[in-house]
C-alpha positions as a LaTeX table, in Angstrom:
\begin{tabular}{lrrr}
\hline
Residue & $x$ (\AA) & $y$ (\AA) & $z$ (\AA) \\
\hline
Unk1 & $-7.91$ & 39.16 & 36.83 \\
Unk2 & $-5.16$ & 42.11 & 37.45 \\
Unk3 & $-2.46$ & 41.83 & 39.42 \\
Unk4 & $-3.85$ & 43.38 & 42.41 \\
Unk5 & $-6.95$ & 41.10 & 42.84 \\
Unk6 & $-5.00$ & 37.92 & 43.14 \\
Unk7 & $-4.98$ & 36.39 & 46.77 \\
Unk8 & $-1.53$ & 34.95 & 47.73 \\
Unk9 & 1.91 & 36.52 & 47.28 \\
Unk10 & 3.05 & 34.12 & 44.65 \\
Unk11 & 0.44 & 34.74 & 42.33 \\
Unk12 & 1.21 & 38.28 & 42.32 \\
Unk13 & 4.91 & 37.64 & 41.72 \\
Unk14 & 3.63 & 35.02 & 38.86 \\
Unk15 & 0.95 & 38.00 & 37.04 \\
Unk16 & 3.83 & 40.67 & 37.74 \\
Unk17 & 6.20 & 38.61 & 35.83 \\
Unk18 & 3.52 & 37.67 & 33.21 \\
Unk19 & 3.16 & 41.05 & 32.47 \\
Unk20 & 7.08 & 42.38 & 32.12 \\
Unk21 & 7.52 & 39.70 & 29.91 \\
Unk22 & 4.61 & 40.16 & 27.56 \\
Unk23 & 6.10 & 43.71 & 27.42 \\
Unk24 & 9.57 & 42.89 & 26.78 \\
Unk25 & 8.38 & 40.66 & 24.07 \\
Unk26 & 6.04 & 43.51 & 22.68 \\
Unk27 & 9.28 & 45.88 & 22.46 \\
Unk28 & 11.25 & 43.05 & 20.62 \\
Unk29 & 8.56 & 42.48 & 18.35 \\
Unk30 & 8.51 & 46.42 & 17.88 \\
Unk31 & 12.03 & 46.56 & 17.29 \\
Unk32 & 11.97 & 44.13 & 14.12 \\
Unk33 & 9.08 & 45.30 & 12.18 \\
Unk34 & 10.31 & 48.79 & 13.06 \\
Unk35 & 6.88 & 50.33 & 13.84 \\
Unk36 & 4.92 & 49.79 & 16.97 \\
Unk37 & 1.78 & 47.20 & 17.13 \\
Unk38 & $-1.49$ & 48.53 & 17.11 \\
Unk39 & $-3.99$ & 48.21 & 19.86 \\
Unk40 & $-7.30$ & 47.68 & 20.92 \\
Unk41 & $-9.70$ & 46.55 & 18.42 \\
Unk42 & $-7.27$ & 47.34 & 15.73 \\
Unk43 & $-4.78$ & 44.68 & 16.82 \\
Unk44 & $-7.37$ & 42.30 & 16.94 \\
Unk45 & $-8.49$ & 42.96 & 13.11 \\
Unk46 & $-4.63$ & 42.76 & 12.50 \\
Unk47 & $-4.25$ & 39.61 & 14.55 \\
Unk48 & $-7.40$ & 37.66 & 13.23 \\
Unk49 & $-5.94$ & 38.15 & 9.60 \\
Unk50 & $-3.02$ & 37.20 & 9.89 \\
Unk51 & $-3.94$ & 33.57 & 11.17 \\
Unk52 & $-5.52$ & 32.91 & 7.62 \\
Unk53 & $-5.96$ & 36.72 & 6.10 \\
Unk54 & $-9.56$ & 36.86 & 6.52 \\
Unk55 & $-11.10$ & 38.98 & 8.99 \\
Unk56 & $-13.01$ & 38.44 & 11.95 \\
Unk57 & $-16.81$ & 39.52 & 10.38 \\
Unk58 & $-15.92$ & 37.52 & 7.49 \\
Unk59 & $-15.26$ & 34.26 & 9.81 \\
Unk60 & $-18.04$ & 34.58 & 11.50 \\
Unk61 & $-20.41$ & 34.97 & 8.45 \\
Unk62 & $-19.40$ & 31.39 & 7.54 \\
\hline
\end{tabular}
C-alpha cells in the first residue's frame, strides 16, 4: 500500500518515515560495499543467494 492510499494522518507519517529510512539505510549499505545495489529482479537473484548461495529456481526445484 503507498503512502498516499493510507487513511489516517499517522499512518502516512509512519509509511513516510518507513520509506526515508529504508533509503538512508540503502545509501549506508552503498557506501560500504562501494558500488550501488542492484534492483528489480536482479536484487532478488542477489538477495535469494546470499541467504544460502543457491538461487531462487534452484530452491524451488527441490
Amino acid at each position: 500500500m503507498g503512502i498516499e492510499q493510507t487513511p489516517a494522518a499517522k499512518g502516512k507519517q509512519a509509511a513516510e518515515g518507513l520509506k526515508q529510512a529504508a533509503a538512508r539505510d540503502e545509501r549506508k549499505t552503498e557506501a560500504e560495499t562501494g558500488h550501488p545495489l542492484k534492483k528489480g529482479a536482479a536484487r532478488f537473484e542477489e538477495r535469494s543467494k546470499s541467504s544460502d548461495g543457491r538461487s531462487a529456481g534452484a530452491k524451488q526445484e527441490d
